[in-house]
PDB file of N, CA, C and O in Angstrom:
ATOM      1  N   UNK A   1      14.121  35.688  32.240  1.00  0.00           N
ATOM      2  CA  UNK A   1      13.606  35.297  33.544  1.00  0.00           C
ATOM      3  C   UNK A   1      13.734  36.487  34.504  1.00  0.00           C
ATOM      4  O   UNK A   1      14.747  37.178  34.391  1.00  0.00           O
ATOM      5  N   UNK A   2      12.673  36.857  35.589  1.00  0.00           N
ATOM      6  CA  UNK A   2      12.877  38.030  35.845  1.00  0.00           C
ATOM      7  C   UNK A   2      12.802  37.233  37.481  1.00  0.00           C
ATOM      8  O   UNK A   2      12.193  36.189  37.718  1.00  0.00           O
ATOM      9  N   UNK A   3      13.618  38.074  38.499  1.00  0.00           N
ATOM     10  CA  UNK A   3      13.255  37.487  39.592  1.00  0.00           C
ATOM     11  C   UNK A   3      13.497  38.548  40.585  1.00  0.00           C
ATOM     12  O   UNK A   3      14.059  39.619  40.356  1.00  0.00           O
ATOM     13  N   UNK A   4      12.985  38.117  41.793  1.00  0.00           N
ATOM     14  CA  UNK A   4      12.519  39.404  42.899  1.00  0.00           C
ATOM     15  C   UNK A   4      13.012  38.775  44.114  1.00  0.00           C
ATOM     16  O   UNK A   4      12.298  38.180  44.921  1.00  0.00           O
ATOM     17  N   UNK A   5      14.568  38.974  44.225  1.00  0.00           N
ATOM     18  CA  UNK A   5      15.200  38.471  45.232  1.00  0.00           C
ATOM     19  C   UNK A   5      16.426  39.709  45.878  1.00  0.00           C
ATOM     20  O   UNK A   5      17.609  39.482  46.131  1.00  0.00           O
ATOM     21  N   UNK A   6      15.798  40.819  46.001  1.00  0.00           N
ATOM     22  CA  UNK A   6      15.888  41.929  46.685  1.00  0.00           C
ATOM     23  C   UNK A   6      14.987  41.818  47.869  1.00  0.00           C
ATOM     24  O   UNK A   6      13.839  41.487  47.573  1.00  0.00           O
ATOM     25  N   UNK A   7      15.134  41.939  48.654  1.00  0.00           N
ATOM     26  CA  UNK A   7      15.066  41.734  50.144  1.00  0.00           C
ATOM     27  C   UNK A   7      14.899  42.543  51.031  1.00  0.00           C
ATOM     28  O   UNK A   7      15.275  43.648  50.640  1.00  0.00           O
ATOM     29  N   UNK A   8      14.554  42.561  51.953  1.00  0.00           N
ATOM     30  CA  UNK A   8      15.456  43.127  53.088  1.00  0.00           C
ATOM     31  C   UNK A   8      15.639  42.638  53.814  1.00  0.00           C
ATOM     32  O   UNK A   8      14.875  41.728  54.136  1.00  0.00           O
ATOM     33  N   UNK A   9      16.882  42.954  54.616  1.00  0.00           N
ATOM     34  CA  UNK A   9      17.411  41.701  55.404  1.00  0.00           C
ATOM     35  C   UNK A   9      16.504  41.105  56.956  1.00  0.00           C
ATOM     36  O   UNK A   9      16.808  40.076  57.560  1.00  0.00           O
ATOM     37  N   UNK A  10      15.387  42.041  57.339  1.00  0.00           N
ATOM     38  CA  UNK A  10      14.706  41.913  57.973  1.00  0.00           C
ATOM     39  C   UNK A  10      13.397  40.764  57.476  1.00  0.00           C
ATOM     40  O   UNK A  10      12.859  40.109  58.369  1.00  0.00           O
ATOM     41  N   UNK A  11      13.092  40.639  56.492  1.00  0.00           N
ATOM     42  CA  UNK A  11      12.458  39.551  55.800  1.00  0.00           C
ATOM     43  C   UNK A  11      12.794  38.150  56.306  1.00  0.00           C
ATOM     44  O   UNK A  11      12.146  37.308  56.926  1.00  0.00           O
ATOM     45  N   UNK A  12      13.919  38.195  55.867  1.00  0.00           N
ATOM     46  CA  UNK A  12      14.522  36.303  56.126  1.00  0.00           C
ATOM     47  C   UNK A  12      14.356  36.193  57.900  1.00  0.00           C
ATOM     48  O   UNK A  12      14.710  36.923  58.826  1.00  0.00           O
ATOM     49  N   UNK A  13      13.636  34.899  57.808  1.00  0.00           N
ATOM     50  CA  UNK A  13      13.319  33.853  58.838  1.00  0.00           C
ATOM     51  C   UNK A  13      14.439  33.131  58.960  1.00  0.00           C
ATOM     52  O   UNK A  13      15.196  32.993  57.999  1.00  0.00           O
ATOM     53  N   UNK A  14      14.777  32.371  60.613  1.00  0.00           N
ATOM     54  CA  UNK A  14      15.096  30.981  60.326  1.00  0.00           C
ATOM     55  C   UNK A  14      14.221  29.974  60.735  1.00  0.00           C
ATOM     56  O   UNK A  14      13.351  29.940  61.605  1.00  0.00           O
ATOM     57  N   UNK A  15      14.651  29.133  59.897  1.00  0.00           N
ATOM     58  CA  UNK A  15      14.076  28.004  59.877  1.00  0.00           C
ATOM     59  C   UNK A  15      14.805  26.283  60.209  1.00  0.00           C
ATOM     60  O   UNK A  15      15.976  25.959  60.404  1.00  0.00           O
ATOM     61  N   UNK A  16      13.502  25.426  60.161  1.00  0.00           N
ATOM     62  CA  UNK A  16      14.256  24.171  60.200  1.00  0.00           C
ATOM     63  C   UNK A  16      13.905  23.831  58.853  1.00  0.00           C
ATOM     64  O   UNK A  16      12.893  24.203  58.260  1.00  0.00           O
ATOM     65  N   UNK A  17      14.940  22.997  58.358  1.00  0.00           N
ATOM     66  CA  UNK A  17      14.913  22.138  56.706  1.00  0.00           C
ATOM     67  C   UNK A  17      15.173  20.863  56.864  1.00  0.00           C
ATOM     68  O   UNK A  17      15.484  20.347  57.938  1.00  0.00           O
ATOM     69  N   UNK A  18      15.070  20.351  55.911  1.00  0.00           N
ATOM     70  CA  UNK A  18      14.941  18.770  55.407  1.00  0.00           C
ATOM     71  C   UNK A  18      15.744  18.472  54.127  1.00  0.00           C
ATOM     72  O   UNK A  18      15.698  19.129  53.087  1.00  0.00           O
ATOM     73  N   UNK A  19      16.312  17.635  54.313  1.00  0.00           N
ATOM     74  CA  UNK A  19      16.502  17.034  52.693  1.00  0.00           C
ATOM     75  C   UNK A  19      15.875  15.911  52.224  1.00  0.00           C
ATOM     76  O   UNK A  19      16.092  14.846  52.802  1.00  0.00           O
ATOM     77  N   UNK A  20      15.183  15.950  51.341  1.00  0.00           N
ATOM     78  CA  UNK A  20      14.468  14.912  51.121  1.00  0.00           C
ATOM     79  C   UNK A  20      14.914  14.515  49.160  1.00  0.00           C
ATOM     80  O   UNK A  20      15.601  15.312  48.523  1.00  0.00           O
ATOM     81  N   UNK A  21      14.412  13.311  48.572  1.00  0.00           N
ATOM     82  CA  UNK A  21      14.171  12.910  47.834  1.00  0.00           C
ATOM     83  C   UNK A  21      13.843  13.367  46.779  1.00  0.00           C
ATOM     84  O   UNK A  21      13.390  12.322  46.313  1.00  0.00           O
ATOM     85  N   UNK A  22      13.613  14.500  45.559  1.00  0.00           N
ATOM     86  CA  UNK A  22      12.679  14.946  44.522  1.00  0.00           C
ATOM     87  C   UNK A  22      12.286  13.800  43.328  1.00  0.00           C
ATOM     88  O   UNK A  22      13.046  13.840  42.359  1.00  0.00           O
ATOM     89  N   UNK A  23      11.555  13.114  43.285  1.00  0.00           N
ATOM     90  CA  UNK A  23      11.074  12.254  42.359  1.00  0.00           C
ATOM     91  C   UNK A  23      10.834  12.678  40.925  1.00  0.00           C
ATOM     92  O   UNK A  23      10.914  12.120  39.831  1.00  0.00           O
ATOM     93  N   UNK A  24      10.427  14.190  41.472  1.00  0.00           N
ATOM     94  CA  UNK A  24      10.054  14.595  39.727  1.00  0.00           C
ATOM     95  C   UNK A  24      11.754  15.199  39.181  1.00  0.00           C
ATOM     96  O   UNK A  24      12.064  14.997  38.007  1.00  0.00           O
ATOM     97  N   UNK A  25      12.470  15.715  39.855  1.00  0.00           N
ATOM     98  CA  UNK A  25      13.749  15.957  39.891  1.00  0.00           C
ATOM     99  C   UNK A  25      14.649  14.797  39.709  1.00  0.00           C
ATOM    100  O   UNK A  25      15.391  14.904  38.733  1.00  0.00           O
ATOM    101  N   UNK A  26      14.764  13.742  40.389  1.00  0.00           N
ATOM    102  CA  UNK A  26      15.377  12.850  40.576  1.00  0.00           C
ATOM    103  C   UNK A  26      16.913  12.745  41.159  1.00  0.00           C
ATOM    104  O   UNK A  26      17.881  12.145  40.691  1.00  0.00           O
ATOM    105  N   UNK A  27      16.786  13.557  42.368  1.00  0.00           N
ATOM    106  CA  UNK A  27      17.676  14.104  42.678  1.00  0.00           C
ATOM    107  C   UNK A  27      17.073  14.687  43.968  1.00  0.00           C
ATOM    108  O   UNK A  27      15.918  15.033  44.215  1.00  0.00           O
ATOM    109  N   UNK A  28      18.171  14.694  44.707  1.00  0.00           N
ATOM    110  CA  UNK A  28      17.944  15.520  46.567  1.00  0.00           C
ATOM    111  C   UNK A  28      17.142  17.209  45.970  1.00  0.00           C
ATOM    112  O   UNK A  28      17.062  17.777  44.881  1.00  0.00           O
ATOM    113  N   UNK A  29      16.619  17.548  47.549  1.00  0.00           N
ATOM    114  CA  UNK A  29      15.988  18.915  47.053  1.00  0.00           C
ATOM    115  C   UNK A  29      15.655  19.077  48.512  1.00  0.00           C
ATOM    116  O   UNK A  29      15.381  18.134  49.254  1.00  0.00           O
ATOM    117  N   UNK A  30      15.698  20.311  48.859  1.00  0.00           N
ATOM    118  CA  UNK A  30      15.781  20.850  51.031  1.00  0.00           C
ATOM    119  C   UNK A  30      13.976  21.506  50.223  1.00  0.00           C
ATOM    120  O   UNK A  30      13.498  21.973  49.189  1.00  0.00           O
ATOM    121  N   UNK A  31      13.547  21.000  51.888  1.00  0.00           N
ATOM    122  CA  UNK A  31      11.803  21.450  52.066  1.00  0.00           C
ATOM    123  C   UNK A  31      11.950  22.109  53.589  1.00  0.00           C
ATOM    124  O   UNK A  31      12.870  22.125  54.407  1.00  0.00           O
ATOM    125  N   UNK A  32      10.677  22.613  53.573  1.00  0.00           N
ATOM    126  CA  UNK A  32      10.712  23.177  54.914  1.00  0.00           C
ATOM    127  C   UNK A  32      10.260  21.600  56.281  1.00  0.00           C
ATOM    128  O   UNK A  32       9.480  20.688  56.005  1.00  0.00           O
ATOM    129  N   UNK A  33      10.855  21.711  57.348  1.00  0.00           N
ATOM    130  CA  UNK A  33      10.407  20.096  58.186  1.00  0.00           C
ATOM    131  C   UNK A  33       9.344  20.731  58.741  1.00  0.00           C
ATOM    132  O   UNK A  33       9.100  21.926  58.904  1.00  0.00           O
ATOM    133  N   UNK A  34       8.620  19.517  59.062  1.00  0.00           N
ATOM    134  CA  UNK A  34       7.266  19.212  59.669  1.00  0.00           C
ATOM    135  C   UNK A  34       6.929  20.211  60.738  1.00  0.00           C
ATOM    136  O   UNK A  34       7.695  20.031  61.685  1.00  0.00           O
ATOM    137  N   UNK A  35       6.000  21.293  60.989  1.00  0.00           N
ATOM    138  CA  UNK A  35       5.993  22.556  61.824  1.00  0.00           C
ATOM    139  C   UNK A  35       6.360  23.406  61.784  1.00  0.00           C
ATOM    140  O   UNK A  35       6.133  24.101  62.774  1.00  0.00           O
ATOM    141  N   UNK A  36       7.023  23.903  60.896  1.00  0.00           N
ATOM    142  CA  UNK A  36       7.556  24.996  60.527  1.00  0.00           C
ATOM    143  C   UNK A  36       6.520  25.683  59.766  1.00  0.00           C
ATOM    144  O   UNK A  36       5.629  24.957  59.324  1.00  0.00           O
ATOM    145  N   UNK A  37       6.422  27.453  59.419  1.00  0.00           N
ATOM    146  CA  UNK A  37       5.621  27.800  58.978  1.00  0.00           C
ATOM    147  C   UNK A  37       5.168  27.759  57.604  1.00  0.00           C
ATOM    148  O   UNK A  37       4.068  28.252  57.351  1.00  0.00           O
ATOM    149  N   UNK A  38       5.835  27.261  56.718  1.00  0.00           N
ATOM    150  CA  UNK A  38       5.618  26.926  55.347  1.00  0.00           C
ATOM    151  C   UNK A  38       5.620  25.459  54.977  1.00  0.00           C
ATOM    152  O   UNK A  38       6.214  24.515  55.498  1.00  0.00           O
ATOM    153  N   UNK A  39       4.731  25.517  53.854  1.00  0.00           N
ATOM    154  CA  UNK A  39       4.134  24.136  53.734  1.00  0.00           C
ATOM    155  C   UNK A  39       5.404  23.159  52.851  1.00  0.00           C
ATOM    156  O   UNK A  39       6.200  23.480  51.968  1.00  0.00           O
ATOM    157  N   UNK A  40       5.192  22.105  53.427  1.00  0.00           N
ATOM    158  CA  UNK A  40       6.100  20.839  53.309  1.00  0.00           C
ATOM    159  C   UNK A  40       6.218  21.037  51.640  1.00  0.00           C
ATOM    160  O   UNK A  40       7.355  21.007  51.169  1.00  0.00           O
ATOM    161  N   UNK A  41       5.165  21.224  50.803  1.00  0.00           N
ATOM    162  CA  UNK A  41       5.675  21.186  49.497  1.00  0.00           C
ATOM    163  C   UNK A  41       6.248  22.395  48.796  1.00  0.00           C
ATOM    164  O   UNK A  41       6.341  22.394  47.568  1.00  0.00           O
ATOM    165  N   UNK A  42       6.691  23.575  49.629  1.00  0.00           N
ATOM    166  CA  UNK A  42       7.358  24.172  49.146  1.00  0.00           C
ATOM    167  C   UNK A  42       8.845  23.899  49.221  1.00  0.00           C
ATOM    168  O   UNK A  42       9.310  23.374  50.232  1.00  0.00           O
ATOM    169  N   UNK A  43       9.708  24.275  48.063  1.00  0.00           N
ATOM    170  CA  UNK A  43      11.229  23.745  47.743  1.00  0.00           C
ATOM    171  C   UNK A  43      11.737  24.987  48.082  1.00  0.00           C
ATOM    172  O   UNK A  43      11.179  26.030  47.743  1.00  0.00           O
ATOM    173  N   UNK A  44      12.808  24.942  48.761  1.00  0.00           N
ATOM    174  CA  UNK A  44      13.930  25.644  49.113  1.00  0.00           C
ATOM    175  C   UNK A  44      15.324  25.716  48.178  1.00  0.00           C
ATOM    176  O   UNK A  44      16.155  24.808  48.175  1.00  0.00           O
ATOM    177  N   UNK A  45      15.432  26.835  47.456  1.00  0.00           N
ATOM    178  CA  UNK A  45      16.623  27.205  46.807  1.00  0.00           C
ATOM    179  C   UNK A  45      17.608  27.605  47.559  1.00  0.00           C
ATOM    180  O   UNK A  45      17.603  28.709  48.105  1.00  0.00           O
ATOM    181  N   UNK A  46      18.747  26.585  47.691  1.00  0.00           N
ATOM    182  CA  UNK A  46      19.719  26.897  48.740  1.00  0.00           C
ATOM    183  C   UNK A  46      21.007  26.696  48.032  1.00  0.00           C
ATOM    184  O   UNK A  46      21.062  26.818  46.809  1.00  0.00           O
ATOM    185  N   UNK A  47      22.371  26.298  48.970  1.00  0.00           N
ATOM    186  CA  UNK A  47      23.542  25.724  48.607  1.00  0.00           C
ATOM    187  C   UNK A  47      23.360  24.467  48.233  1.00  0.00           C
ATOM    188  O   UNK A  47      22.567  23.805  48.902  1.00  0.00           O
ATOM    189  N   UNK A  48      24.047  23.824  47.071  1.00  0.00           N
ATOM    190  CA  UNK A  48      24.064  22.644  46.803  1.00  0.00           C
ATOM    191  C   UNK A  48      24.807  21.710  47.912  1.00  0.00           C
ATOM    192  O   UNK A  48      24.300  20.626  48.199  1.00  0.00           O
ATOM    193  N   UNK A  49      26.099  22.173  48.575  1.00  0.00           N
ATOM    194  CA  UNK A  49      26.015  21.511  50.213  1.00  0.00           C
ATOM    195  C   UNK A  49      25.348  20.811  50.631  1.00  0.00           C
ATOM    196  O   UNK A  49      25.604  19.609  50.696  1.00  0.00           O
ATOM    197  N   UNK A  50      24.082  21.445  51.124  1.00  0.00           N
ATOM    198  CA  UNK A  50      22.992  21.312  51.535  1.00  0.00           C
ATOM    199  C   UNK A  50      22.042  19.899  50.808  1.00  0.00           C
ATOM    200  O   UNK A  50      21.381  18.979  51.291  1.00  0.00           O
ATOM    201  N   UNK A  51      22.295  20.200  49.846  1.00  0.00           N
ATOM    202  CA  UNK A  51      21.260  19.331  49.441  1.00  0.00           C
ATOM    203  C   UNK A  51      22.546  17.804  48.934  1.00  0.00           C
ATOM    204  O   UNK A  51      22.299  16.692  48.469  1.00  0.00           O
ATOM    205  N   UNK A  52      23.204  18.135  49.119  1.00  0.00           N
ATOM    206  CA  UNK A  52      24.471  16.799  48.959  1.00  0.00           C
ATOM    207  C   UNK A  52      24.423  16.274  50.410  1.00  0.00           C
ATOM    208  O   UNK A  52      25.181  15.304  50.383  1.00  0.00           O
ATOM    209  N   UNK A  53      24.018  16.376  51.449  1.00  0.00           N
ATOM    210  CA  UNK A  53      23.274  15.847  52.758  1.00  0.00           C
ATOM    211  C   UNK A  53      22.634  14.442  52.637  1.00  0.00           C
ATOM    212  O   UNK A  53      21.755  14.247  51.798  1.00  0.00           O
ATOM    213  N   UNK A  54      22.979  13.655  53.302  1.00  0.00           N
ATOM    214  CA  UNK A  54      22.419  12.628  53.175  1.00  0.00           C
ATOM    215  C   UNK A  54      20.617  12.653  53.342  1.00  0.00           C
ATOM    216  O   UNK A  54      20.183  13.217  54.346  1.00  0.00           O
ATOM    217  N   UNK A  55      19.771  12.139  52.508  1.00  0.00           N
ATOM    218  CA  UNK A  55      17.845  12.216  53.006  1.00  0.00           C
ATOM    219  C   UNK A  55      17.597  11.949  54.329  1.00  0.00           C
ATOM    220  O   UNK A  55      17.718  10.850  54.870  1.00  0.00           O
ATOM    221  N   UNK A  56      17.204  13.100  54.900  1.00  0.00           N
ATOM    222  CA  UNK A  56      16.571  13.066  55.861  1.00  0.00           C
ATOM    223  C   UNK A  56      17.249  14.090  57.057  1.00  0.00           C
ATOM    224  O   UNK A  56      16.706  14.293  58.143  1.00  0.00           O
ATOM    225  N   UNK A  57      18.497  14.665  56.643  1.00  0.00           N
ATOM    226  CA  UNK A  57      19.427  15.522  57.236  1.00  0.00           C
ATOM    227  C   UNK A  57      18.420  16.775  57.781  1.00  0.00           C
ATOM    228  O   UNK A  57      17.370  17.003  57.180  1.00  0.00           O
ATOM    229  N   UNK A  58      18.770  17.460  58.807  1.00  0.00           N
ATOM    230  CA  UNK A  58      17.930  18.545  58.903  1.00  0.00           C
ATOM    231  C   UNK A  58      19.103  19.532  59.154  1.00  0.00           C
ATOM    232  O   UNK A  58      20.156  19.046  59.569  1.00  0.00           O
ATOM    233  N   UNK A  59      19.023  20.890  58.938  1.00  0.00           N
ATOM    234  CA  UNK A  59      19.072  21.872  58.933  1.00  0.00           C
ATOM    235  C   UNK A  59      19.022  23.213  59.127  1.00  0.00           C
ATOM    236  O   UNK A  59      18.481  23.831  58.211  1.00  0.00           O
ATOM    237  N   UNK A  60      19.375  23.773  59.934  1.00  0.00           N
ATOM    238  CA  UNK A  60      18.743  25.435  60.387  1.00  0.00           C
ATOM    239  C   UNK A  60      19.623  26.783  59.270  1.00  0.00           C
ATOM    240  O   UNK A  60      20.849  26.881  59.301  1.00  0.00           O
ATOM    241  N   UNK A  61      18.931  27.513  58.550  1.00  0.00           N
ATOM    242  CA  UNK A  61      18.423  28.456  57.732  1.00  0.00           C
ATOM    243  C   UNK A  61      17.960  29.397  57.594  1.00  0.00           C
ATOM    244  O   UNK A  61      16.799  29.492  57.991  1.00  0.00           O
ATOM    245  N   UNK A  62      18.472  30.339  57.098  1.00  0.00           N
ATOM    246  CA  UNK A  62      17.514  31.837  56.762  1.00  0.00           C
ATOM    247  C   UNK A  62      17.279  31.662  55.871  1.00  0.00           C
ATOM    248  O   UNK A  62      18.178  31.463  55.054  1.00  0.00           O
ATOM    249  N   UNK A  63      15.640  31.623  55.403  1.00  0.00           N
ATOM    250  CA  UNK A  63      15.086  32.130  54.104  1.00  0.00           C
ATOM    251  C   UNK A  63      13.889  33.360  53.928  1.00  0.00           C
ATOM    252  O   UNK A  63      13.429  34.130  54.770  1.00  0.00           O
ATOM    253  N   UNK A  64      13.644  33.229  52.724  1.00  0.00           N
ATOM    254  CA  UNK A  64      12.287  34.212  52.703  1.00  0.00           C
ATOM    255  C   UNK A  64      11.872  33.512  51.125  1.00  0.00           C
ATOM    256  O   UNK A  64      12.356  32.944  50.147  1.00  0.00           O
ATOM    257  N   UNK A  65      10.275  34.162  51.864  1.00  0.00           N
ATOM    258  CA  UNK A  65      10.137  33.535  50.240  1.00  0.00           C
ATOM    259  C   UNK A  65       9.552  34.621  49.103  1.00  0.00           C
ATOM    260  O   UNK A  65       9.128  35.735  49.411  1.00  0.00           O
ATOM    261  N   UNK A  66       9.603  34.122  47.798  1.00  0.00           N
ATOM    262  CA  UNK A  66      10.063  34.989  47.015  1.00  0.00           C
ATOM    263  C   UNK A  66       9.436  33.766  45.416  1.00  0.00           C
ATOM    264  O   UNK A  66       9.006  32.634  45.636  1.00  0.00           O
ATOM    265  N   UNK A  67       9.515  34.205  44.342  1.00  0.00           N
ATOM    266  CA  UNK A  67       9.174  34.211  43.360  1.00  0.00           C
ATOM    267  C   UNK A  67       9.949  34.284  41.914  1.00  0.00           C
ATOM    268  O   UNK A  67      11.056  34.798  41.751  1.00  0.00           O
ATOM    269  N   UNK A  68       9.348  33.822  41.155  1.00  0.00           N
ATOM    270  CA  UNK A  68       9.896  33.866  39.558  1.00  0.00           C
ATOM    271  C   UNK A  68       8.853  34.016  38.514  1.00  0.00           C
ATOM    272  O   UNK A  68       7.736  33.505  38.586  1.00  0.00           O
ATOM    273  N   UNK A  69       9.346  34.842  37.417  1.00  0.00           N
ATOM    274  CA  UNK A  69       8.080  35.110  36.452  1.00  0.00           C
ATOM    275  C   UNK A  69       7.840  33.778  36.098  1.00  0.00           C
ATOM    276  O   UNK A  69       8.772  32.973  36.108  1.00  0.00           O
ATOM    277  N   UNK A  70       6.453  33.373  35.718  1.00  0.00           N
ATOM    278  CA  UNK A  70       5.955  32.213  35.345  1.00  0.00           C
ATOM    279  C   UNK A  70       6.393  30.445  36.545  1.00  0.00           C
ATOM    280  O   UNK A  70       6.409  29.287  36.128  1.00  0.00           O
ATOM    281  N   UNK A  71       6.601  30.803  37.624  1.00  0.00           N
ATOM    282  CA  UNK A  71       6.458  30.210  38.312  1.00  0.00           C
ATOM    283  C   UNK A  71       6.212  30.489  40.051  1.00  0.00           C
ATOM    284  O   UNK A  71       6.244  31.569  40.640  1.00  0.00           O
ATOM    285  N   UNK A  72       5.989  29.272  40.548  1.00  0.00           N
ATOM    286  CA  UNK A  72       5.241  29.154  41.720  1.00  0.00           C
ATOM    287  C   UNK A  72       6.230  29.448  43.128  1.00  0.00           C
ATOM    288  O   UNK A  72       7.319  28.923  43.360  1.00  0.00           O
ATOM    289  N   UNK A  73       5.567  30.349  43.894  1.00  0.00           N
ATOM    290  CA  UNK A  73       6.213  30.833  45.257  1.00  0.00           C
ATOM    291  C   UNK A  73       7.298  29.497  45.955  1.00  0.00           C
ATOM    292  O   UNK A  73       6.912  28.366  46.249  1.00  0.00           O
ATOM    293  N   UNK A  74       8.954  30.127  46.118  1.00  0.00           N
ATOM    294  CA  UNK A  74       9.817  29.010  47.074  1.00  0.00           C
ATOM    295  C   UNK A  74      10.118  29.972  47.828  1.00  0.00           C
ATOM    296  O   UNK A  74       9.664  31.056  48.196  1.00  0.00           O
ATOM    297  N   UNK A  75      11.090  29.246  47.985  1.00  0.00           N
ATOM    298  CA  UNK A  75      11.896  29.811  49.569  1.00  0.00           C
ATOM    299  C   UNK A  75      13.560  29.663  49.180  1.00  0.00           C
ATOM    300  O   UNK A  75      14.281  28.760  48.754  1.00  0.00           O
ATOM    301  N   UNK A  76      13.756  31.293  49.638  1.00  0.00           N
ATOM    302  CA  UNK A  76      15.699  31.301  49.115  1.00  0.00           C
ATOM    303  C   UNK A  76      16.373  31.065  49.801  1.00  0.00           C
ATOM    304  O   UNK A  76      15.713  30.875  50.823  1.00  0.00           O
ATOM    305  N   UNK A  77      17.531  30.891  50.044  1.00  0.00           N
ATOM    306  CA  UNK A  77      18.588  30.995  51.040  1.00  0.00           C
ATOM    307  C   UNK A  77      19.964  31.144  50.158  1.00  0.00           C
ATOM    308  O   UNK A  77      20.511  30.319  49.426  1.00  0.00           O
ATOM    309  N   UNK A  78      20.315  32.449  50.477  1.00  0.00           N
ATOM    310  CA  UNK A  78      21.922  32.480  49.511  1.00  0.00           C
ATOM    311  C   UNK A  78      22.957  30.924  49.724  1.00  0.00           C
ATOM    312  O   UNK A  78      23.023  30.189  50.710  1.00  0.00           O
ATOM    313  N   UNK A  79      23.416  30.857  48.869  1.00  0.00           N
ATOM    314  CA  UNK A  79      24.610  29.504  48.826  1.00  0.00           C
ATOM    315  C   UNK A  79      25.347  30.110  49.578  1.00  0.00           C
ATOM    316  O   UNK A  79      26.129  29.360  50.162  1.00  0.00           O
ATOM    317  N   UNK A  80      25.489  31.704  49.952  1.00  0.00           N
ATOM    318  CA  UNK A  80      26.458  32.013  50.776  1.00  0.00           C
ATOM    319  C   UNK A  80      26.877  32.300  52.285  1.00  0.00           C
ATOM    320  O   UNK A  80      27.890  32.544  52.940  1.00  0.00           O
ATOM    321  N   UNK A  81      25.232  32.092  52.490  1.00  0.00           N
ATOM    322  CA  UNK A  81      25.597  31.737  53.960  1.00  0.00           C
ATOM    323  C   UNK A  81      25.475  30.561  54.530  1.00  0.00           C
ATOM    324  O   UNK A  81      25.227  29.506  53.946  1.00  0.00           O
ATOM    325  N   UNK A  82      25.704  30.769  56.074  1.00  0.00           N
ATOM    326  CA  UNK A  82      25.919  29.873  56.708  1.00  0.00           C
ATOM    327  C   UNK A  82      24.769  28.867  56.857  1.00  0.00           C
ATOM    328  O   UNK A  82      23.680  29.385  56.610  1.00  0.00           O
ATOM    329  N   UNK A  83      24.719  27.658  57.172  1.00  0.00           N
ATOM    330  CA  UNK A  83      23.735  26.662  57.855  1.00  0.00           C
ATOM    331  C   UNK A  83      24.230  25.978  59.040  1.00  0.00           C
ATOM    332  O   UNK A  83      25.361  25.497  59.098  1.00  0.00           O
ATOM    333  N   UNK A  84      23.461  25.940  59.894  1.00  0.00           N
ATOM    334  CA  UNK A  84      23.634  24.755  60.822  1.00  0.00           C
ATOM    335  C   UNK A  84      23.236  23.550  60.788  1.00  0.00           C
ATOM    336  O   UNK A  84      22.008  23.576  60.708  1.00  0.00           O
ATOM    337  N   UNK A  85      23.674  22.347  60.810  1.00  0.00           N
ATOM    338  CA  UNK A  85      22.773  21.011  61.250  1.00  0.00           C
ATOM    339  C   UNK A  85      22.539  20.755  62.349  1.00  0.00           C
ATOM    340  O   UNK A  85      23.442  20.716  63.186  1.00  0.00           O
ATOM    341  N   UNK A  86      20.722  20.405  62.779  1.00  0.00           N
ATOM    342  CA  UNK A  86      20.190  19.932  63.446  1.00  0.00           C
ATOM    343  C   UNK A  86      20.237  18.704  63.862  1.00  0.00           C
ATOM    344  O   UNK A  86      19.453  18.316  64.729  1.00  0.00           O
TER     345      UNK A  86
END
């Protein structure tokens, strides 16, 4: 698996997040919330924290988005930093 999560630190946004539901997952999973510049169906790779949030929790975040061989554009956020709740 090859992945392209070299950065620069000028890249990462913040943002607002969501935790919502994953059905195909079956299991919690953070999206970007409603107005923000990336689309609702992109998934956010974050801290599991985060996604142990009760559905519907929101969130403020640095991400950027970024990629994996053989799959489709998300959005990162190290497990190691900080978040705020909204």
């Amino acid at each position: 698996m090859v992945w392209e999560l070299r950065h620069d630190p000028d890249e990462y946004i913040s943002i607002i997040a969501e935790v919502f539901y994953d059905p195909a997952r079956r299991k919690n999973g953070v999206r970007p919330a409603s107005g923000e510049p990336f689309p609702q169906n992109m998934k956010i790779e974050c801290a599991r924290k985060i996604r142990d949030y009760p559905v519907g929790t929101k969130v403020k975040l640095r991400v950027v988005e970024t990629t994996r061989e053989d799959s489709r554009p998300f959005l990162y956020s190290s497990y190691k930093w900080k978040h705020e709740l909204v």
